[in-house]
C-alpha positions as CSV (number, residue, x, y, z in Angstrom):
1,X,-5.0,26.2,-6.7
2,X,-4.8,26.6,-3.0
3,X,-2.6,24.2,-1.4
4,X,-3.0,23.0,2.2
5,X,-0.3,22.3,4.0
6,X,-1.2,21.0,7.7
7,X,-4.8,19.6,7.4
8,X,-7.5,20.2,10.7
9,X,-9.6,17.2,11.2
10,X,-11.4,15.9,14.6
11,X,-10.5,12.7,14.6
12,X,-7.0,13.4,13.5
13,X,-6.5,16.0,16.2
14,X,-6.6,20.3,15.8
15,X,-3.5,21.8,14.1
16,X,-2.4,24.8,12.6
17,X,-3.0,24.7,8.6
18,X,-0.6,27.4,5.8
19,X,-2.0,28.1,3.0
20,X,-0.3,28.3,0.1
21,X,-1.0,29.3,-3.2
22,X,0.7,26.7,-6.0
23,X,0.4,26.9,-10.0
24,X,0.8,24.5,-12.0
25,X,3.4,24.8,-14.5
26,X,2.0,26.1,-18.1
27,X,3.2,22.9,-19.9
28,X,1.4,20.5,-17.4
29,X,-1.9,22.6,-18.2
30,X,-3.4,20.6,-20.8
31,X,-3.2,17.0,-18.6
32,X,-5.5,18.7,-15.8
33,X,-9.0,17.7,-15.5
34,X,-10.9,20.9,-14.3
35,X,-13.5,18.2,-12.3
36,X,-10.9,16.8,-10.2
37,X,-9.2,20.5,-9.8
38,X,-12.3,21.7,-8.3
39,X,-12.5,18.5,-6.1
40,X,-9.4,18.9,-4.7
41,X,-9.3,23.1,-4.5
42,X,-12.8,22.1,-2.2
43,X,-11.1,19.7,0.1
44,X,-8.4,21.9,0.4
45,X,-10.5,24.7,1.5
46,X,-12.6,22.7,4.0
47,X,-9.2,21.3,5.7
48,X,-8.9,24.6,6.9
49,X,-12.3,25.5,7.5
50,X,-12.3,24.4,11.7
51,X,-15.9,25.4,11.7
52,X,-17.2,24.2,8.6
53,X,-18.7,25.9,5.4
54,X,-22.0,26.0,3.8
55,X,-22.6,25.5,0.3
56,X,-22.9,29.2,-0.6
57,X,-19.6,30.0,1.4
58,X,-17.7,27.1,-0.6
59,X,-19.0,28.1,-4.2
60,X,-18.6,31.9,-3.0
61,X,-14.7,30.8,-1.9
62,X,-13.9,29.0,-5.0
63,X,-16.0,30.9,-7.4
64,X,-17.9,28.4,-8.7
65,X,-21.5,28.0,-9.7
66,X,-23.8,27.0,-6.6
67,X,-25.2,23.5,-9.1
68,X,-21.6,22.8,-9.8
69,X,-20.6,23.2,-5.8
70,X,-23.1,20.8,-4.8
71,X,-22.8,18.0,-7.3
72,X,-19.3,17.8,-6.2
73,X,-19.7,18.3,-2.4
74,X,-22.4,15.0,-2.9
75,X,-20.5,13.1,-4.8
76,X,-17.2,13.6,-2.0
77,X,-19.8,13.0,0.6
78,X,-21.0,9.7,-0.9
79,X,-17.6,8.8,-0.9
80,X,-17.2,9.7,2.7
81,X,-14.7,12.3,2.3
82,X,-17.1,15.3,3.1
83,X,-20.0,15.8,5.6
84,X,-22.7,17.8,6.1
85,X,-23.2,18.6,9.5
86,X,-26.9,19.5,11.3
87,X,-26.0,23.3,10.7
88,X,-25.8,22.9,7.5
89,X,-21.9,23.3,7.2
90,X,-19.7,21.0,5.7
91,X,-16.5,19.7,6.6
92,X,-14.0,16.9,5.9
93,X,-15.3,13.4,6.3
94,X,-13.8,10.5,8.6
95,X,-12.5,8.8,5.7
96,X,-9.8,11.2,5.5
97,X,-9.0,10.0,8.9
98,X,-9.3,6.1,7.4
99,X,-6.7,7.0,4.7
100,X,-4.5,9.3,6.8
101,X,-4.2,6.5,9.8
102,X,-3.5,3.4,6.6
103,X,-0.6,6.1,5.4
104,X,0.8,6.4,8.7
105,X,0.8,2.5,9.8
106,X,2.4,1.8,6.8
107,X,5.5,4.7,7.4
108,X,5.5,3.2,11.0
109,X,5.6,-0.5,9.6
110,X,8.4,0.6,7.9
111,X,10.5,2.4,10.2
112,X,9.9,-0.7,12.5
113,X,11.0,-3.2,10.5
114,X,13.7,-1.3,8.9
115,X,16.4,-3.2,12.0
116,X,14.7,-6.1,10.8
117,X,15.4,-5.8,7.3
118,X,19.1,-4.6,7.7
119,X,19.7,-7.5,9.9
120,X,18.5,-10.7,7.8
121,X,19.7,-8.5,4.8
122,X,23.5,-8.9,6.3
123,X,23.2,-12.3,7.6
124,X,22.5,-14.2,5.3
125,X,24.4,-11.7,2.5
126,X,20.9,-10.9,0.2
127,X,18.7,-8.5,-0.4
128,X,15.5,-7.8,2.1
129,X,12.1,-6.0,1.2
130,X,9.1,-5.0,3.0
131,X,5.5,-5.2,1.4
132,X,2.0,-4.1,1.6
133,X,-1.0,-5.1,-0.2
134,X,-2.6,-2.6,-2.4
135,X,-5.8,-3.8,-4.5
136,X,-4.8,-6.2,-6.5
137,X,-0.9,-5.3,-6.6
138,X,2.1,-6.1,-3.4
139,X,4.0,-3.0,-3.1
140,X,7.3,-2.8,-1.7
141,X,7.1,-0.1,1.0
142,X,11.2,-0.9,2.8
143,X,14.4,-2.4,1.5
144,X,17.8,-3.2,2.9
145,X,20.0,-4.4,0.0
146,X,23.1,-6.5,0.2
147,X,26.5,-5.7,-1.6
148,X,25.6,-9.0,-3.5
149,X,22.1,-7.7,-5.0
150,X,21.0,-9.8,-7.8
151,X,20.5,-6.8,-10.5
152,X,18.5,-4.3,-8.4
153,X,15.0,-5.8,-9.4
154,X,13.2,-4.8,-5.8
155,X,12.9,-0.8,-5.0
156,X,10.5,0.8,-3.0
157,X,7.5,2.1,-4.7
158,X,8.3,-0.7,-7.1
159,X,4.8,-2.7,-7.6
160,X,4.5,-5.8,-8.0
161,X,1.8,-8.9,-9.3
162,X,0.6,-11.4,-6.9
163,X,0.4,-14.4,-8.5
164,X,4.5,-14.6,-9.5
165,X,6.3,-13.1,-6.5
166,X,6.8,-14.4,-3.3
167,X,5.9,-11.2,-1.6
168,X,2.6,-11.2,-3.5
169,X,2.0,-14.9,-2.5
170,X,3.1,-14.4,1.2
171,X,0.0,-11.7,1.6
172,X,-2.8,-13.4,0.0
173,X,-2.4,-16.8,1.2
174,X,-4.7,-16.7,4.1
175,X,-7.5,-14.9,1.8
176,X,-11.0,-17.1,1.5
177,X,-11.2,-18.4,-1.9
178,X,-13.9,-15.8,-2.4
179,X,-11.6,-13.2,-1.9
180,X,-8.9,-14.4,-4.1
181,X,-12.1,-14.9,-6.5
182,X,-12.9,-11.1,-6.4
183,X,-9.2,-10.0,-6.2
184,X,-8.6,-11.5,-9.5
185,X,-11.9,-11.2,-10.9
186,X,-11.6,-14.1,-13.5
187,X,-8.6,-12.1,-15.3
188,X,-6.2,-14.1,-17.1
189,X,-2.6,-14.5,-14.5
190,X,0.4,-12.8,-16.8
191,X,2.9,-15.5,-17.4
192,X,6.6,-14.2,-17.8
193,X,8.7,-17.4,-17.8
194,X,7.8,-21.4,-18.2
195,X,7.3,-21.4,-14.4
196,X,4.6,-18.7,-13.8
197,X,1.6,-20.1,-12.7
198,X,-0.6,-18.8,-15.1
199,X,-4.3,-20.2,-13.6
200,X,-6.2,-19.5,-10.8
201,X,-7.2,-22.8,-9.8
202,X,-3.2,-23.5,-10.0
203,X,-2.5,-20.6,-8.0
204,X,-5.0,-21.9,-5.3
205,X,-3.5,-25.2,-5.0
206,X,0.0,-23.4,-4.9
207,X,-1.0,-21.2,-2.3
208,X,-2.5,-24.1,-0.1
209,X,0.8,-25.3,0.2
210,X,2.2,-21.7,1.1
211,X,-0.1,-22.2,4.2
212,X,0.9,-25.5,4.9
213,X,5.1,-24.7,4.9
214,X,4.7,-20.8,6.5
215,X,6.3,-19.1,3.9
216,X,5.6,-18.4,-0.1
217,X,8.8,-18.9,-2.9
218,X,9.1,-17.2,-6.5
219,X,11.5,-19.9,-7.9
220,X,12.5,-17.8,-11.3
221,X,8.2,-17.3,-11.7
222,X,9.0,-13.7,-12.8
223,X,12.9,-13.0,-13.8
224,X,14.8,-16.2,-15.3
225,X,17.9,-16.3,-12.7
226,X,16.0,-14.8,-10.0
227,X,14.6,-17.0,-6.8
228,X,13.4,-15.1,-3.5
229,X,11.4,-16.1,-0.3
230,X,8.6,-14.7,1.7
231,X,6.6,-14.7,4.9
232,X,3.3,-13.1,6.1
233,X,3.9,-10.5,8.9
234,X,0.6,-10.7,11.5
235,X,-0.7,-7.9,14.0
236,X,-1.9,-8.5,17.0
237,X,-5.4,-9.5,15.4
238,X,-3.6,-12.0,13.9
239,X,-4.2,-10.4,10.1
240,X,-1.5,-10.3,7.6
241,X,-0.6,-6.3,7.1
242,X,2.8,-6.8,5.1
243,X,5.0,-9.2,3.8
244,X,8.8,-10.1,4.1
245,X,11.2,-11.7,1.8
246,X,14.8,-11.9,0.5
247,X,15.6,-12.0,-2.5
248,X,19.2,-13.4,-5.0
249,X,19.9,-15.1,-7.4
250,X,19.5,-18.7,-8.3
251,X,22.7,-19.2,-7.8
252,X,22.6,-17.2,-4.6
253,X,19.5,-19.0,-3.7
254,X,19.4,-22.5,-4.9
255,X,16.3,-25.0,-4.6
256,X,18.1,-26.4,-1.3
257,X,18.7,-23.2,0.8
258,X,15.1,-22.2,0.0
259,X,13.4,-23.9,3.3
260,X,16.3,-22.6,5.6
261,X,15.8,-18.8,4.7
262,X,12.3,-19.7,5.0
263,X,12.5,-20.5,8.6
264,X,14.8,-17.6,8.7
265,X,11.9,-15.1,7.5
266,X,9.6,-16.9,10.0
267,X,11.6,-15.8,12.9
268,X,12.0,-11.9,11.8
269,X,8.6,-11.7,11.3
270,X,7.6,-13.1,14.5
271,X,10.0,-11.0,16.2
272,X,8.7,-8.2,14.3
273,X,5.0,-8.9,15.5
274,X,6.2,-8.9,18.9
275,X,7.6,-5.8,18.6
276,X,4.2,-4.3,16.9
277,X,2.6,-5.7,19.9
278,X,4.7,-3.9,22.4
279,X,5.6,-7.8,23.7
């Protein structure tokens, strides 16, 4: 399957594109849907396609049927990932631009808060993570980890439930209750010790008091032992785009020292706005 290497796209701005042809290997054969193979061989030919092609060049390209060609060029372009433009040719739609510009914010979040991290990590001798909101899951996009790390729980890529960490709580604390309605979609809350809040309507109330102190705690909710802290991170709009929080154990982190690495977090992650903000 032809592999793109540098994509073209207008609102992304012109650059050159290699080719390259990649095979998978033999043994990986039988996990590949041929649908989603096509899909992607199609995108990959129309991200280096600056003037477009029409349905006849792409099925001719790829040599596939003309029926097959434009059931999957619809279905990308109800998606918004392909459009058909008044000459009839079809190139990459702006939600590749939508999903390239989230995948970008998120490496420049992290490079930009990485000081941050490293900083609170050594001063107050525990572990310090970054984290984004995907669907219905935190995950932890930056880490700066102190020589006293509880057990190596937090990694990046390492996802995470809402409802039970304080990274999780942290991000969807300012959410309507309609949104948390939808985000949860009446789904029972996993309960992994005594202290998981294991109901919606208890999450809710927890959450109200999240707003009401600034910042979110996981007080051995997920790992016995394990206590961490967290605060929203804002942009300029004023809408929460990641989440900060340190993490020990409980002995590390007992019930007392919880508010002051609270009001810690609170500082970094206004600084850390300020800095977004160019302030």
């Amino acid at each position: 399957m032809a592999k793109s290497m540098i994509a073209t796209h207008p609102r992304i701005g012109r650059q050159s594109a290699i080719v390259t042809k990649v095979e998978a290997p033999k043994r990986d054969q039988q996990f590949r849907l041929p649908a989603v193979d096509r899909a992607m061989s199609l995108l990959e030919l129309l991200a280096i396609s600056r003037e477009g092609l029409t349905l006849s060049e792409v099925s001719r390209k790829l040599s596939i049927p003309k029926s097959t060609t434009h059931y999957l060029i619809h279905t990308l372009a109800t998606r918004g990932y392909v459009q058909r433009g008044n000459n009839g040719r079809h190139s990459l739609g702006l939600r590749f631009a939508d999903v390239a510009s989230a995948s970008t914010a998120e490496l420049d979040l992290g490079a930009l808060a990485t000081p941050f991290l490293k900083q609170i990590s050594a001063r107050v001798n525990l572990t310090a993570t970054l984290s984004v909101l995907r669907g219905a899951e935190a995950v932890i996009i930056g880490k700066a980890t102190s020589f006293l790390d509880a057990g190596g729980g937090a990694w990046v890529g390492r996802h995470l439930d809402l409802h039970c960490t304080a990274q999780g709580k942290a991000l969807i604390a300012q959410l309507a209750e309609a949104d948390l309605n939808k985000l949860f979609g009446g789904r029972a809350l996993a309960q992994f010790t005594p202290k998981t809040i294991a109901t919606l309507t208890g999450l809710k109330t927890h959450l109200a008091e999240v707003r009401s102190s600034g910042f979110a705690v996981n007080n051995e909710e997920q790992v016995y032992g394990v206590r961490a802290v967290a605060v929203p991170i804002v942009n300029v709009s004023g809408l929460v785009i990641a989440a900060i929080s340190l993490r020990g154990s409980s002995k590390q982190i007992s019930l007392f020292r919880l508010p002051e690495l609270g009001q810690e977090l609170i500082r970094v992650s206004r600084d850390l706005s300020l800095q977004m903000s160019g302030c």
